[in-house]
N, C-alpha and C positions, 0 to 999 in steps of 0.2 A: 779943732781943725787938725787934718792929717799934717804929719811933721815933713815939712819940704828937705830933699834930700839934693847936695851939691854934684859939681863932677865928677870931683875928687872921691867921692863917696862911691861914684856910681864905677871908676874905673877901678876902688877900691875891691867892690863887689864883683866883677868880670877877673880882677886878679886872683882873687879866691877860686870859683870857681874854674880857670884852666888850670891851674898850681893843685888840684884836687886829685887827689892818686886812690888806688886800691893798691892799699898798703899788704904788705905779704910778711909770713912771720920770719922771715932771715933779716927783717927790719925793724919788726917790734920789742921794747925795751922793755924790762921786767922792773920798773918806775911803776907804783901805785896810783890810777886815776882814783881821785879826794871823790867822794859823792857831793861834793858840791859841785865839782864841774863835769860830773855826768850828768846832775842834776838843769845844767845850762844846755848839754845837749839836749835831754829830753825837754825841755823848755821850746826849746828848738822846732821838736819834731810836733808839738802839739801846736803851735801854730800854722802850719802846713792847713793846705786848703783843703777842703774832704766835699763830697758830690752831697746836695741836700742837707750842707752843718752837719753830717753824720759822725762824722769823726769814728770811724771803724777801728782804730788801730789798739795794738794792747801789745804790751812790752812784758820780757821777760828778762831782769837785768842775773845776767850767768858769771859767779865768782870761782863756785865749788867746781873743784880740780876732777872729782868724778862725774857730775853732770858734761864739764866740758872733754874725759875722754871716752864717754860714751857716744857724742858727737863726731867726736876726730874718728871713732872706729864705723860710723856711719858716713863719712869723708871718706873714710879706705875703701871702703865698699864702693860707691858710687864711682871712684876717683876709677879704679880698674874698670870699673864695665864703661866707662866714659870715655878712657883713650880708644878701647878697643875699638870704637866706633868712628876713628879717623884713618887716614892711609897710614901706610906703615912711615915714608919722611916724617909725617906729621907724627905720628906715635912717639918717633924719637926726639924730636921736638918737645912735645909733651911731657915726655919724661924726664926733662930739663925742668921743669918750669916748677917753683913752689907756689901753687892755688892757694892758700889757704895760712891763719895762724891760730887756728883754734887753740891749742894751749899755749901757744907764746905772748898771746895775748893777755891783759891784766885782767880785760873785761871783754863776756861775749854778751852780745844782746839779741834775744829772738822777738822780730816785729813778728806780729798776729794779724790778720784781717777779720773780723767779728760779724759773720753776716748778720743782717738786720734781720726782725721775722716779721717786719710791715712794709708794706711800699716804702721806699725813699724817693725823695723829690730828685728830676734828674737822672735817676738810677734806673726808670721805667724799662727805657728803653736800649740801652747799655748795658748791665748786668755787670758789670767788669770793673764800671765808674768806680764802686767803693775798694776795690785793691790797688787800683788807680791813683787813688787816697793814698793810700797806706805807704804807695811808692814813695808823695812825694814828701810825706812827713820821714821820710828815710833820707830823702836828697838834702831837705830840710838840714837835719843832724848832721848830715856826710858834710855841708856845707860852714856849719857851727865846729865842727869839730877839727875842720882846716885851717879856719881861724883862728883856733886857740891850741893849732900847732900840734894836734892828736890825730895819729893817723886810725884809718877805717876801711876794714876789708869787707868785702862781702862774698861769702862763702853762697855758692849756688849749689855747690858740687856734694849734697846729702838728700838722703830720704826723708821727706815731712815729715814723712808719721814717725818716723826713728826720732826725728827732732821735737814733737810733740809727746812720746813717751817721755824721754830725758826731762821734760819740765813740767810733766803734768798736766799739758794743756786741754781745755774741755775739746769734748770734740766737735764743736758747731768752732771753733778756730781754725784757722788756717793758714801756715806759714807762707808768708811771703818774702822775708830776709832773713840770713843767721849772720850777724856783723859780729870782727873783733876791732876792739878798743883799746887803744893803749898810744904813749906817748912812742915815735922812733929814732930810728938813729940818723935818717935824712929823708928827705923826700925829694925823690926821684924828676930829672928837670922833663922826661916826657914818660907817659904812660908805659907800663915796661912791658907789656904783649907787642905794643912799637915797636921798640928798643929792639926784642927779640926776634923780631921781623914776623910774629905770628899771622900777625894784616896789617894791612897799610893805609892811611888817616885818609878818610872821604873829607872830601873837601865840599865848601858850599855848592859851588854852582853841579856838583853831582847830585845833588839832595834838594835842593833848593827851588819850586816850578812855579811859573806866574799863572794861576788862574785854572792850569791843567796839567793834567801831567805831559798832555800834548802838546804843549804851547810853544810859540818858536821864539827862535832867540831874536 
């Protein structure tokens, strides 16, 4: 029988997750994560639910100091043609803000999505389901890793295929996270793009519709 879970537990789990940051490298500490408690993330991430039991996802655990700054030099790249594409306030803005801690990080991890080459149950009709997957054995991790007090960035700001040369990856893979790992120096009491004033938190009843999107209050 499934193991019954208390209140306590359940507001335990809701405190994790809003206390959950994308941690940035002006935060992260140069303290070694033990492979044993990377080991309990990736524990983590493999019980995450996947479309059809497919379990698409494939890990690539990044220690070497030049895989991760052929990364960062793929980060550079991206990071300029990526401001240029907002107003100029926002540019200056942008040019405040540290994205990223690829090598400040102890450990980088690159999640994979593995397409399938048979039908997946579930997947028919969706095509998208099995990265879907992938996500949320990533939220999985981000989730495990707040837990036990390790903060997780996730770097969007590089080119795939830049990031699949750096580790080798076949090429039927396909990136869908480049996370850094590592213990920090605090975590932050609200999301710092907030903080920053980048945007400003949707609230439920803006997201939130009964039955339609046209429904009346």
């Amino acid at each position: 029988m499934s193991q019954p879970f208390s209140l306590n537990d359940s507001q335990l789990l809701m405190d994790i997750m809003r206390l959950r940051r994308d941690v940035r490298g002006n935060h992260f500490l140069a303290t070694p994560v033990d492979d044993s408690v990377l080991d309990k993330l990736l524990e983590a991430a493999l019980h995450a639910p996947s479309v059809g039991y497919s379990q698409p996802w494939q890990f690539v655990v990044v220690r070497d100091d030049t895989i991760k700054q052929q990364v960062h030099q793929s980060f550079t790249a991206a990071n300029s043609a990526g401001k240029a594409q907002f107003s100029t306030d926002k540019q200056l803005q942008y040019s405040k803000l540290k994205l990223e801690g690829i090598l400040e990080a102890p450990v980088n991890l690159a999640v994979f999505y593995q397409n399938q080459t048979a039908p997946v149950l579930g997947q028919t009709s969706m095509p998208d389901m099995g990265r879907f997957s992938v996500v949320c054995a990533i939220q999985n991790l981000w989730l495990m890793a707040r837990s036990l007090n390790i903060g997780v960035g996730w770097v969007s700001i590089v080119d795939p295929e830049a990031i699949k040369h750096a580790v080798d990856a076949p090429a039927s893979s396909e990136l869908i996270g480049y996370l850094c790992i590592g213990y920090v120096d605090e975590f932050l009491d609200e999301p710092e793009l907030k903080t920053a004033g980048w945007a400003e938190q949707k609230h439920k009843q803006d997201v939130v519709f009964q039955n339609s999107f046209n429904s009346a209050e």
